[in-house]
N, CA, C and O of each residue as an XYZ file, in Angstrom:
796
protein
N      -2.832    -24.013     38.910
C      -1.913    -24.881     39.591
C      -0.502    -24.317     39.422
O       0.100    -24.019     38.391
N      -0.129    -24.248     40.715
C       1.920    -24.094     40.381
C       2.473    -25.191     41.114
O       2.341    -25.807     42.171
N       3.701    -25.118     39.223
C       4.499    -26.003     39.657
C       5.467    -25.639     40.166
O       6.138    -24.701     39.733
N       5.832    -26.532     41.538
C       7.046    -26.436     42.149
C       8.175    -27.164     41.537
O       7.874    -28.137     40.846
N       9.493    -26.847     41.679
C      10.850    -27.812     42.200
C      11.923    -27.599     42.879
O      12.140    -26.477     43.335
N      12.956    -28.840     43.105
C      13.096    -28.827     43.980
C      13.165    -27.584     45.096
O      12.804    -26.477     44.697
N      13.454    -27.674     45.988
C      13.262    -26.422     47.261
C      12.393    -25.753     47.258
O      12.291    -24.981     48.211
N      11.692    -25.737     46.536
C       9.902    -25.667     46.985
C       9.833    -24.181     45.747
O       8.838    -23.460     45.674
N      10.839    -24.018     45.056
C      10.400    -23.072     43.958
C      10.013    -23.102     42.885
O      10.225    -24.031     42.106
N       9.316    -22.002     42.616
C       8.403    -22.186     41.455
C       8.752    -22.522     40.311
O       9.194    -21.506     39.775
N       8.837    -23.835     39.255
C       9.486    -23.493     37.911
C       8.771    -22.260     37.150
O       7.663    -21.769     37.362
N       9.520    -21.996     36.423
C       9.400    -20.813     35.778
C       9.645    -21.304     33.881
O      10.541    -21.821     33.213
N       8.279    -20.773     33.643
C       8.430    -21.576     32.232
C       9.283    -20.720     31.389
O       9.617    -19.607     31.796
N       9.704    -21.222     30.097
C       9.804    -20.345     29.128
C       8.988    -19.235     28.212
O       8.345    -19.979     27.470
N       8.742    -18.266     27.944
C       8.075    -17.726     27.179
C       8.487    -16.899     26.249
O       8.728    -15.724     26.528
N       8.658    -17.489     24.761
C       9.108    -16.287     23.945
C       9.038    -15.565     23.774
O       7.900    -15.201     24.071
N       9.760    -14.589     23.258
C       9.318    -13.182     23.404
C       9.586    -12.670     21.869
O      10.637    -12.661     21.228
N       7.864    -12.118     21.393
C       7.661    -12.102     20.400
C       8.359    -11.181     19.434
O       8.892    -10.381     20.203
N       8.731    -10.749     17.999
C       9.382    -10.388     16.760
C       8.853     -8.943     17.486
O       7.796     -8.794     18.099
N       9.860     -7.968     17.244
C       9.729     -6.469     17.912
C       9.551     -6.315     19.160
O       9.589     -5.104     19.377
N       9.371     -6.905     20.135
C       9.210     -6.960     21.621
C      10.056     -5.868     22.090
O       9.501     -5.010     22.776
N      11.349     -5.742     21.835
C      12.707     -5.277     22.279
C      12.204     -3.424     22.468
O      12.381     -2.630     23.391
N      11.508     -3.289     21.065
C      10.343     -1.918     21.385
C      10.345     -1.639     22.286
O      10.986     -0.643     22.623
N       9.555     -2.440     23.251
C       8.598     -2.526     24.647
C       9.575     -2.174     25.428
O       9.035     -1.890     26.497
N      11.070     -1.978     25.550
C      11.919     -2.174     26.722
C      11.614     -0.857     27.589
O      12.270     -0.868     28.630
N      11.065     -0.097     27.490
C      11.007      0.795     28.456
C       9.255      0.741     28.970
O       8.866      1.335     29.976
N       8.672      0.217     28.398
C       7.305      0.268     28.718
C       7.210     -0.661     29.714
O       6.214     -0.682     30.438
N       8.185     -1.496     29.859
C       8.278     -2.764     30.782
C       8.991     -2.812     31.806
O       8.839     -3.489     32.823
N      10.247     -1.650     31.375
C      10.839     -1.162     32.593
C       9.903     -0.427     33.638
O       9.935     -0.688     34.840
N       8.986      0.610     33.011
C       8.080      1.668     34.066
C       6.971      0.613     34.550
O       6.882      0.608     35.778
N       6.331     -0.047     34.075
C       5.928     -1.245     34.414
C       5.854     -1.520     35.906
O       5.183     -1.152     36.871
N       7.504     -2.866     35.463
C       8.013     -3.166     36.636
C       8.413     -2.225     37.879
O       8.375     -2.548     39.066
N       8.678     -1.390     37.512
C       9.652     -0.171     38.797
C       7.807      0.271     39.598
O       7.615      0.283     40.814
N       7.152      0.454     38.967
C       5.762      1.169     39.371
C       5.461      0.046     40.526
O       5.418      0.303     41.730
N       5.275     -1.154     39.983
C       4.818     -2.021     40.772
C       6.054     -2.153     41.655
O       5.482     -2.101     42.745
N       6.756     -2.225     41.816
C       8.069     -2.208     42.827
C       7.715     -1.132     43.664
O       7.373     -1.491     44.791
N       7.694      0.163     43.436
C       7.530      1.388     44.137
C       6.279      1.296     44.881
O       6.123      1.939     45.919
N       5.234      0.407     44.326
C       4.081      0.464     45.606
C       3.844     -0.929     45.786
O       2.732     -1.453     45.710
N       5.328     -1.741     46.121
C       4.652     -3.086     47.023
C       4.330     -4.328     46.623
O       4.437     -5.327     47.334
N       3.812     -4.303     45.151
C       3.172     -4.986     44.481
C       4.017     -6.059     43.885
O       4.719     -5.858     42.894
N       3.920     -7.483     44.656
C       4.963     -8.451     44.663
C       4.607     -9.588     44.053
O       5.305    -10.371     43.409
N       3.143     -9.622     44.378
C       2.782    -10.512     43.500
C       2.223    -10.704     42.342
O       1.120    -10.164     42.254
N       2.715    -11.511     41.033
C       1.935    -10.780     39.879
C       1.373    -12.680     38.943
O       2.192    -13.180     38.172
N       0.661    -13.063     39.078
C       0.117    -14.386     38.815
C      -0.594    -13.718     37.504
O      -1.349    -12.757     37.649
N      -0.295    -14.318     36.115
C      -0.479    -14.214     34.478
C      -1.127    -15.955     34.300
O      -1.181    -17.041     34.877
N      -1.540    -15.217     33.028
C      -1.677    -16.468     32.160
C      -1.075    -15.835     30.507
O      -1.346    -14.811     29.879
N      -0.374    -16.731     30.293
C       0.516    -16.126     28.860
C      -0.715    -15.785     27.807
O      -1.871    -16.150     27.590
N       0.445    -14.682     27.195
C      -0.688    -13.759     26.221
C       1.149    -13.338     25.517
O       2.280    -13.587     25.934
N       0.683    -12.715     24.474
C       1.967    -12.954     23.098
C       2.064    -11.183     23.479
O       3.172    -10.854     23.902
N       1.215    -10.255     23.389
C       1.341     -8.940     23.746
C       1.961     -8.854     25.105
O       2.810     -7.992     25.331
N       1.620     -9.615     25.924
C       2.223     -9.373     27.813
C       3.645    -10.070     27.435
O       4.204    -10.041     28.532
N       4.273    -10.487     26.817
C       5.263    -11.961     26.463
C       6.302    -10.459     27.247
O       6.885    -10.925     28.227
N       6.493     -9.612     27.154
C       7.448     -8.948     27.341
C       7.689     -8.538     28.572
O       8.868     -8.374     28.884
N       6.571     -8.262     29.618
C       6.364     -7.844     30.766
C       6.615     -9.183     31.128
O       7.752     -9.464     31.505
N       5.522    -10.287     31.064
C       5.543    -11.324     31.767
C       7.015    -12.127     31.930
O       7.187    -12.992     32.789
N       7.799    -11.808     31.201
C       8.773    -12.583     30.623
C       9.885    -11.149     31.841
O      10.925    -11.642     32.277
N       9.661     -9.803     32.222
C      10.247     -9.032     33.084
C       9.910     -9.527     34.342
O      10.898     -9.766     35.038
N       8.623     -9.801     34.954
C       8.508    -10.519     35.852
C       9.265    -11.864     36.625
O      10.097    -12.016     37.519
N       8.704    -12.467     35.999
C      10.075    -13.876     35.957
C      11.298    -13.626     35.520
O      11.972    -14.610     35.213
N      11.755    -12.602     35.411
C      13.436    -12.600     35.000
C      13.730    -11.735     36.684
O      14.847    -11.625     37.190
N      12.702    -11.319     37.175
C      13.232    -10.553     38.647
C      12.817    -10.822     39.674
O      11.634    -10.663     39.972
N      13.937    -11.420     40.662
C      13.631    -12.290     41.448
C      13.010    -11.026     42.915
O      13.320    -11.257     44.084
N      12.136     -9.762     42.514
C      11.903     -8.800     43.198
C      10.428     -9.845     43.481
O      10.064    -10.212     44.598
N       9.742    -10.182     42.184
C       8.520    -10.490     41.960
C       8.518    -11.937     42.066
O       9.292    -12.726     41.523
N       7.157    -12.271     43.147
C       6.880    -13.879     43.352
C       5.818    -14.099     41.763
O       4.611    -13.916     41.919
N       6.195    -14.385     40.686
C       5.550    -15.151     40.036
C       4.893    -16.768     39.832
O       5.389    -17.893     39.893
N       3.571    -16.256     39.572
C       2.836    -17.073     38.991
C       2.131    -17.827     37.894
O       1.253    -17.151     37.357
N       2.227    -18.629     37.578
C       1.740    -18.604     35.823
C       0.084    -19.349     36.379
O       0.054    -20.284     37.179
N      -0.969    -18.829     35.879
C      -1.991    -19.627     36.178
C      -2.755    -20.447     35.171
O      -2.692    -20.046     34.009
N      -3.410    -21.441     35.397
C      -4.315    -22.241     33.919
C      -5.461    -21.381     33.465
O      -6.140    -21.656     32.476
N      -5.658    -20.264     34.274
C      -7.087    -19.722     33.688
C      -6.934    -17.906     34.927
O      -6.377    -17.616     35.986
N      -7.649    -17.320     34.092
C      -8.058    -16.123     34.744
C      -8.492    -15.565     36.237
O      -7.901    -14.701     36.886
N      -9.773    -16.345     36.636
C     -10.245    -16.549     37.819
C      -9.572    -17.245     38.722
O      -9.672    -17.185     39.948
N      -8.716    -18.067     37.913
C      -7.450    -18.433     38.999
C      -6.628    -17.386     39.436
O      -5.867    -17.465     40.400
N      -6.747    -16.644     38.894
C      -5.064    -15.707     38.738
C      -5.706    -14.718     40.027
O      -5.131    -14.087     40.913
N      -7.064    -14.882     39.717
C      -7.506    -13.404     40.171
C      -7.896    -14.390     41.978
O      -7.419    -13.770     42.929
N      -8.231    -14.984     42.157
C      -8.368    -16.180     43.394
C      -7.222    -16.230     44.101
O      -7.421    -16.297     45.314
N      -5.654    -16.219     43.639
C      -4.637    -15.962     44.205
C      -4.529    -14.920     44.546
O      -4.774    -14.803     45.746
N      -4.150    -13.651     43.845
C      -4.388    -12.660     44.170
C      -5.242    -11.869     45.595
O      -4.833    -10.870     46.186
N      -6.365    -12.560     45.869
C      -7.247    -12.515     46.549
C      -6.622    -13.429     47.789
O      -6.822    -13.286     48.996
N      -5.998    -14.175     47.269
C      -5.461    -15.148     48.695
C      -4.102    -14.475     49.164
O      -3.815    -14.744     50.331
N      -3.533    -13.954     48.738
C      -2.353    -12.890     48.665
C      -2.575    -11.847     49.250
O      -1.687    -11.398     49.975
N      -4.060    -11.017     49.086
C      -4.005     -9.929     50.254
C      -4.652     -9.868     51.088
O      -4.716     -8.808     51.709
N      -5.591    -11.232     51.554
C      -5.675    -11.851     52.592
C      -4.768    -11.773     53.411
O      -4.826    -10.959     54.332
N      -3.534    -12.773     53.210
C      -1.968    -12.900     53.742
C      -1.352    -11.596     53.989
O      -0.495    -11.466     54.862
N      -1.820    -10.454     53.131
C      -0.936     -9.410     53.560
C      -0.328     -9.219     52.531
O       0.731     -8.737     52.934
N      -0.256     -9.295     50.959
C       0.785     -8.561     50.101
C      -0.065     -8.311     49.312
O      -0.998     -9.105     49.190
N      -0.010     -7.125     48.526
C      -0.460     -7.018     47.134
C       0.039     -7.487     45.904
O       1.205     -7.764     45.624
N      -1.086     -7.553     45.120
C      -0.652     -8.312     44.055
C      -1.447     -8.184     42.636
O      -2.666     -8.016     42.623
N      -0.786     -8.262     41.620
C      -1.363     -7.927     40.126
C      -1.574     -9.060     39.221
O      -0.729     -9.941     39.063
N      -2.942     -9.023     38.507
C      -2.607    -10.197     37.632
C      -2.730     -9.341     36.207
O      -3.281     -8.258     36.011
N      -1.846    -10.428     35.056
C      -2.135     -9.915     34.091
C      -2.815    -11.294     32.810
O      -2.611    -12.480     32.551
N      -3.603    -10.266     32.386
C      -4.652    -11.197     30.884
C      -4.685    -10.682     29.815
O      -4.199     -9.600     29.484
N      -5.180    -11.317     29.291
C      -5.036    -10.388     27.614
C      -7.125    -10.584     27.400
O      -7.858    -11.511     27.747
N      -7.333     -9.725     26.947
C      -8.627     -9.221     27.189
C      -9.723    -10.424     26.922
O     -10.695    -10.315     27.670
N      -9.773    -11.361     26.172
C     -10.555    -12.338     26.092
C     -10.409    -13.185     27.373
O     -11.206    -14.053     27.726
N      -8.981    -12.718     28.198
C      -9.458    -13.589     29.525
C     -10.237    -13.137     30.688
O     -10.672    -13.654     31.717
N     -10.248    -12.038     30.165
C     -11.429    -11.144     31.063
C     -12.992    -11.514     30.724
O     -13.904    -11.382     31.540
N     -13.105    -11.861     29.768
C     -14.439    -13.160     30.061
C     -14.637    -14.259     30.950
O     -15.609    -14.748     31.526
N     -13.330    -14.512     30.877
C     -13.271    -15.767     31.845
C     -13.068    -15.663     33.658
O     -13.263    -16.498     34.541
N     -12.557    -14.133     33.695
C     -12.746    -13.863     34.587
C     -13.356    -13.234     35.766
O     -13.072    -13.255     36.964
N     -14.665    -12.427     34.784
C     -15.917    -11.777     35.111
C     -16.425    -12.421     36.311
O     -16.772    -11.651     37.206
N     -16.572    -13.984     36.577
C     -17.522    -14.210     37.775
C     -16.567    -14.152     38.925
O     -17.134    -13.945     39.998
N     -15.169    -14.288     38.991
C     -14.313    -13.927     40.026
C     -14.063    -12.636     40.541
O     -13.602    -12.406     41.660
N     -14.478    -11.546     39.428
C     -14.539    -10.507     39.636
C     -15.391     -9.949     40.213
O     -15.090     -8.912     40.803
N     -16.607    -10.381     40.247
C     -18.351     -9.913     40.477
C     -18.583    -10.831     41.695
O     -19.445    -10.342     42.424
N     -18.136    -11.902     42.114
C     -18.443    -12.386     43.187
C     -17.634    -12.650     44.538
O     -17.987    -13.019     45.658
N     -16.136    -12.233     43.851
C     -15.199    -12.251     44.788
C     -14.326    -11.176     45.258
O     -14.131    -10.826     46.422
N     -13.618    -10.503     43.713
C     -12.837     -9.212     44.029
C     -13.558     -8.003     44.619
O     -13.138     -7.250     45.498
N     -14.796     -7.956     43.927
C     -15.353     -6.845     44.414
C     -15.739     -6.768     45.805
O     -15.393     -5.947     46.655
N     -16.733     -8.042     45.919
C     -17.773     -7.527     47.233
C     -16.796     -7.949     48.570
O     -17.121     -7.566     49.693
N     -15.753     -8.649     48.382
C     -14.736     -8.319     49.819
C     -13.917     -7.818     49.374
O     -12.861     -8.448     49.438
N     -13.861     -6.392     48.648
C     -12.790     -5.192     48.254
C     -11.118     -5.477     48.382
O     -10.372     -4.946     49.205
N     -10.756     -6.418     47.386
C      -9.770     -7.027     47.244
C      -9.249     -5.424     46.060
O      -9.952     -4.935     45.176
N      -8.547     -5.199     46.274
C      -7.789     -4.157     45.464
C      -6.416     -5.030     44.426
O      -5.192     -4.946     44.521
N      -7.232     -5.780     43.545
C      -6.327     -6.714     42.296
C      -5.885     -5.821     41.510
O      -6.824     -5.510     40.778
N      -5.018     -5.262     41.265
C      -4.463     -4.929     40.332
C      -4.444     -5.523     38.841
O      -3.758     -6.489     38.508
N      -5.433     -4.688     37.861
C      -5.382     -6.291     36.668
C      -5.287     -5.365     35.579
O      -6.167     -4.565     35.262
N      -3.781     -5.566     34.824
C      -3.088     -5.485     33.592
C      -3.668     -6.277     32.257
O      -3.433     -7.468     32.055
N      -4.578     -5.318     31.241
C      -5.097     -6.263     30.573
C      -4.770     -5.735     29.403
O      -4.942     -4.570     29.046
N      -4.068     -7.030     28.528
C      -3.777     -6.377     27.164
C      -4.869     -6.337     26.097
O      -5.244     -7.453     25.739
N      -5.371     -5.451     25.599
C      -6.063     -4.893     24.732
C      -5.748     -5.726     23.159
O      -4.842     -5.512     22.353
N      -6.887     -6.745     23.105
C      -6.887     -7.297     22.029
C      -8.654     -7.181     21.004
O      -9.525     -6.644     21.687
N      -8.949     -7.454     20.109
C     -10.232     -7.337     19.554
C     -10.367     -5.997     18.673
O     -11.248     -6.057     17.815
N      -9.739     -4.967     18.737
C      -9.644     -3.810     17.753
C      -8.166     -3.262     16.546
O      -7.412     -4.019     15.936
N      -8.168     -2.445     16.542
C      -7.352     -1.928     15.462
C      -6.346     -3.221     14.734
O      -5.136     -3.323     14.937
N      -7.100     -4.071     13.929
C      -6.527     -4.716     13.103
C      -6.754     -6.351     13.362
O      -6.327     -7.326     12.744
N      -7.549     -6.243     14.458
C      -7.581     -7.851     15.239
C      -8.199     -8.915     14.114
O      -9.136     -8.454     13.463
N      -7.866    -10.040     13.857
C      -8.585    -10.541     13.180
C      -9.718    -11.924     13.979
O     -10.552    -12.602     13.380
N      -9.554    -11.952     14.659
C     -10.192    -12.936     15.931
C     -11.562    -12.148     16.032
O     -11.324    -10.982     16.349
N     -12.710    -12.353     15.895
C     -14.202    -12.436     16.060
C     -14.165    -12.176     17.180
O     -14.278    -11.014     17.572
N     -13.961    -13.403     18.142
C     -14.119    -13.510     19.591
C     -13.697    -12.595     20.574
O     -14.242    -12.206     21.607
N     -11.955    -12.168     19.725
C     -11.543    -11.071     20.792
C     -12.477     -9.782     20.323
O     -12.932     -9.291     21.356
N     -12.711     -9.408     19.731
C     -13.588     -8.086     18.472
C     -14.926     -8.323     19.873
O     -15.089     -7.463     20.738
N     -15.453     -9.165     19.839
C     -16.612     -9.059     20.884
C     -16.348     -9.122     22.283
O     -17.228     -8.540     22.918
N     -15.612     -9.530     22.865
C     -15.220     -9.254     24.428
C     -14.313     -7.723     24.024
O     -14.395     -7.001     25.018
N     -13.923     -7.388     23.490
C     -13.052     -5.915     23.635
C     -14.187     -4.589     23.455
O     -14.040     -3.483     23.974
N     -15.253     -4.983     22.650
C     -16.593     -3.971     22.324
C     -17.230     -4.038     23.907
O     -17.582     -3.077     24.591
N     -17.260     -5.335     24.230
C     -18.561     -5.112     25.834
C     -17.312     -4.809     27.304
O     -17.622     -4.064     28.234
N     -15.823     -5.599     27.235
C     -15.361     -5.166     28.317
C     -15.564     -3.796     29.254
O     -15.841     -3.802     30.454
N     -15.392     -2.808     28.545
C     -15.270     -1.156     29.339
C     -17.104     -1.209     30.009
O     -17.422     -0.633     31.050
N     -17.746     -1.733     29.446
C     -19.245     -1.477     29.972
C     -19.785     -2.550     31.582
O     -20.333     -2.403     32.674
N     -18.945     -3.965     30.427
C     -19.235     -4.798     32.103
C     -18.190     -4.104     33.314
O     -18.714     -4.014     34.425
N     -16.979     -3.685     33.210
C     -16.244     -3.483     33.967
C     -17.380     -1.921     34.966
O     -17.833     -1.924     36.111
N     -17.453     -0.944     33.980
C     -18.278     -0.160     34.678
C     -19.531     -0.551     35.175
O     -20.074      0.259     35.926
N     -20.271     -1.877     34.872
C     -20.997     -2.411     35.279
C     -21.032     -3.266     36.956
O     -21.878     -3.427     37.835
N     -19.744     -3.613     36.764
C     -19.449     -4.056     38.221
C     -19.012     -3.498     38.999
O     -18.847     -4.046     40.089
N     -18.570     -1.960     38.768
C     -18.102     -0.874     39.672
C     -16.429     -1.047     40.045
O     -15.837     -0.932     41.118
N     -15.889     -1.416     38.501
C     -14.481     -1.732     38.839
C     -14.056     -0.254     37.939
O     -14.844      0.131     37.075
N     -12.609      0.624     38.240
C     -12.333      1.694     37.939
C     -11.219      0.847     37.169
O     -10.345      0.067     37.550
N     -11.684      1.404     35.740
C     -10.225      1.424     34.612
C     -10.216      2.368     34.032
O     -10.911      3.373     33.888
N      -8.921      1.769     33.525
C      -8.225      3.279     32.508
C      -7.551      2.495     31.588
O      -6.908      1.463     31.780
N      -7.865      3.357     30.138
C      -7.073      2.352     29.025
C      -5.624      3.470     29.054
O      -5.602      4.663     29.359
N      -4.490      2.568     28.619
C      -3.214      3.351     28.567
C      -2.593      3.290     27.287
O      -1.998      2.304     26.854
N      -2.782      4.592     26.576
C      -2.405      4.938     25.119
C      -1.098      5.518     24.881
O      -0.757      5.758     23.723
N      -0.102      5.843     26.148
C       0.651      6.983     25.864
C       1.645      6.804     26.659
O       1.208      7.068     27.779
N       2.838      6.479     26.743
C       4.246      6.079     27.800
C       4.398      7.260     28.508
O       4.412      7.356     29.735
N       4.535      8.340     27.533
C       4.568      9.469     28.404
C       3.458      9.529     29.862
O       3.845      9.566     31.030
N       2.268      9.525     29.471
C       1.561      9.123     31.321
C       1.788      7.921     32.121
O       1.883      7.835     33.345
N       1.855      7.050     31.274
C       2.323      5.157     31.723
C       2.366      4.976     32.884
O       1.617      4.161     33.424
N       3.704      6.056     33.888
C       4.207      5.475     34.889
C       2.984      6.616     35.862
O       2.739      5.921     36.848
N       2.398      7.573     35.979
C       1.749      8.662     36.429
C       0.261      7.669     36.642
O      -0.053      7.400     37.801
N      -0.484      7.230     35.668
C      -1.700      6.460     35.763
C      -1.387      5.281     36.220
O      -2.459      4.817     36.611
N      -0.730      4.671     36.369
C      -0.284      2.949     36.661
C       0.026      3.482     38.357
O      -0.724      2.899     39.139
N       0.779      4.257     38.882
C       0.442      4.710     40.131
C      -0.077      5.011     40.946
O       0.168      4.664     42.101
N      -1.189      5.947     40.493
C      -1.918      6.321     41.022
C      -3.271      5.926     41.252
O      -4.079      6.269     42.115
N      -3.374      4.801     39.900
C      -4.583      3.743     39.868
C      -4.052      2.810     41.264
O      -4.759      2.963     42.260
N      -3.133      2.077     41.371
C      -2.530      1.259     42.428
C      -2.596      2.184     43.860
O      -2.831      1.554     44.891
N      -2.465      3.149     43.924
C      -2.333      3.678     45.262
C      -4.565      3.969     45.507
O      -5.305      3.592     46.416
N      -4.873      4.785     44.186
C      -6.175      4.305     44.628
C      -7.013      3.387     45.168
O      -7.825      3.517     46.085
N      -6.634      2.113     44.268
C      -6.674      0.458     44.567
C      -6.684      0.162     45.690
O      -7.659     -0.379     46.212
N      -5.400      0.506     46.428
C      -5.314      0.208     47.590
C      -6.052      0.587     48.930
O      -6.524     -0.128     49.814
N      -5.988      2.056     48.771
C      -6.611      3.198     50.071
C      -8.242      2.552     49.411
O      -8.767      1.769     50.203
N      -8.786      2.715     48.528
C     -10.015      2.195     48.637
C     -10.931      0.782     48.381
O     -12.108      0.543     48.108
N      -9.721      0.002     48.624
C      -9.783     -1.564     48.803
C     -10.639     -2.188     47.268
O     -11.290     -3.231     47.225
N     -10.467     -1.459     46.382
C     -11.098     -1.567     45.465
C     -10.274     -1.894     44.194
O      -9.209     -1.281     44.123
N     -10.595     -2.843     43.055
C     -10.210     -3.437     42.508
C      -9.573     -2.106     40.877
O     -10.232     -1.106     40.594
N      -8.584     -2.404     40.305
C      -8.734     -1.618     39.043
C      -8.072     -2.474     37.915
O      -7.216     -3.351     38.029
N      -8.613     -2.052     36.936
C      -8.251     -2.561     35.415
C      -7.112     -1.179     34.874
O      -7.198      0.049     34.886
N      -6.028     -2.215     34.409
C      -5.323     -1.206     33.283
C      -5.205     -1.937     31.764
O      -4.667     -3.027     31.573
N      -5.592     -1.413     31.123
C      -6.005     -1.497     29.956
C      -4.972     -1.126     29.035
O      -4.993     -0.026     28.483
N      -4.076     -1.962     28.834
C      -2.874     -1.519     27.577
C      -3.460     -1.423     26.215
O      -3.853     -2.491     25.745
N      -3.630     -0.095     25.309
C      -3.994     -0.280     24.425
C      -2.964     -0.559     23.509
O      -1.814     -0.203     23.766
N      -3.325     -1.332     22.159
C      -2.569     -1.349     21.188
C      -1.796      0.026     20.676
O      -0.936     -0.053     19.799
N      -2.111      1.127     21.203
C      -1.163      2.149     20.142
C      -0.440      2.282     21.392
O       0.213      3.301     21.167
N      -0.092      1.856     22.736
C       1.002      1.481     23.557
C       2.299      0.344     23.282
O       3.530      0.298     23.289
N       0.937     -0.640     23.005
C       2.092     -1.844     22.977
C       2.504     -2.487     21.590
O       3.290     -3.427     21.465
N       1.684     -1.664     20.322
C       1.932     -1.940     19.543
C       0.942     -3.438     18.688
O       0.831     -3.700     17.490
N       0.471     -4.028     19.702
C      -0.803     -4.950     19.367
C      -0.086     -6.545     19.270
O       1.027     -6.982     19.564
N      -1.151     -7.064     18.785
C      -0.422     -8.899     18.594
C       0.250     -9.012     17.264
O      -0.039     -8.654     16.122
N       1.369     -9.714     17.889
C       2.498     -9.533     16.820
C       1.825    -10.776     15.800
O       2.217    -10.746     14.634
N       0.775    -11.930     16.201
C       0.894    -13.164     15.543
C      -0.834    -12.207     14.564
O      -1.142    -12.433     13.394
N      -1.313    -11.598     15.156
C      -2.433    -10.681     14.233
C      -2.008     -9.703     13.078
O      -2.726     -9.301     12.162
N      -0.804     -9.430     13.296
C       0.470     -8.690     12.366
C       0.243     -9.083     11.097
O      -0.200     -8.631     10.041
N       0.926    -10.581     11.780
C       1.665    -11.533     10.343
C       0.315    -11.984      9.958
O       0.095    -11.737      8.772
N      -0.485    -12.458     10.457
C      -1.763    -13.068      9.830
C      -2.798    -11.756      9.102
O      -3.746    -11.906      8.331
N      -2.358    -10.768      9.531
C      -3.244     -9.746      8.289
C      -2.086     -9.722      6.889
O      -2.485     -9.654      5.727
N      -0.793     -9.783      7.229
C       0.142     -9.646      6.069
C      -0.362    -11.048      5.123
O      -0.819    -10.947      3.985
N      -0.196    -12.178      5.758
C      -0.381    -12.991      4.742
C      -1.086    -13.422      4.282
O      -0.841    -14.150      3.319
């Protein structure tokens, strides 16, 4: 659901932006400019503490129609209604919402070759303490190749803006959906998994 006000615009929530974030400032700059450079206007999230920095670039630029959604398959349903209409558009999740968004993916993005752009932050390994994310981050890369969706995990700023391009221009020319996969030795990981292994 989005909320409107008055004049029919979107409120735009707050989202903090987590202890070291400030790091991220260039990872969020190539980011944003990538998706600017090919079109990509629409970007419908559901908050995640690792995206807090991007998502939080999004809504600060009035380039990008943001969306905040209640759930995954929502995000990815807009999206889908978006290039219907004619624009492209990206959603972003943090990897346990990619469970939730598997049957939107398998029954909708794919088989009418919706080319979603989907930014997923990499949670469940190097240090995670969450069970749940630990088991959707072990099976993600297999269902994804399972449904014939093309990802790429992104370890390295130096390629950042080179793979985030060229996945999107693929996306597009072959109406086909892709995953980008921020890994933790990109973004540095969940800041609230940090403090909870420290203490």
């Amino acid at each position: 659901m989005v909320a409107l006000v008055a004049g029919g615009h979107k409120a735009r929530p707050y989202i903090p932006t987590p202890h070291g974030a400030s790091d991220t400032h260039d990872l969020v700059r190539e980011i944003l400019q990538t998706l600017k450079d090919n079109d990509v206007r629409l970007v419908s999230y559901v908050p995640d503490n690792v995206l807090t920095p991007l998502i939080n670039g999004v809504i600060g630029d009035n380039y990008f129609m943001s969306v905040c959604a209640t759930r995954e398959d929502e995000a990815l349903g807009i999206v889908a209604g978006a290039w219907m209409g004619g624009a492209k558009g990206c959603v972003m999740m943090q990897t346990s919402g990619f469970g939730v968004a598997l049957n939107a993916i398998a029954s909708l993005i794919v088989p009418f070759q919706i080319p979603a752009i989907m930014i997923i932050s990499e949670r469940g390994t190097l240090g995670e303490f969450n069970s749940g994310q630990a088991l959707v981050a072990r099976t993600m890369r297999p269902v994804l190749d399972s449904v014939a969706v093309t990802h790429h995990t992104l370890t390295d700023e130096k390629t950042l803006q080179f793979m985030v391009d060229k996945s999107i221009k693929q996306a597009v020319a072959t109406q086909a959906p892709v995953a980008l996969i921020l890994s933790p030795l990109l973004t540095g990981g969940n800041p609230a998994a940090e403090a909870k292994l420290k203490g």
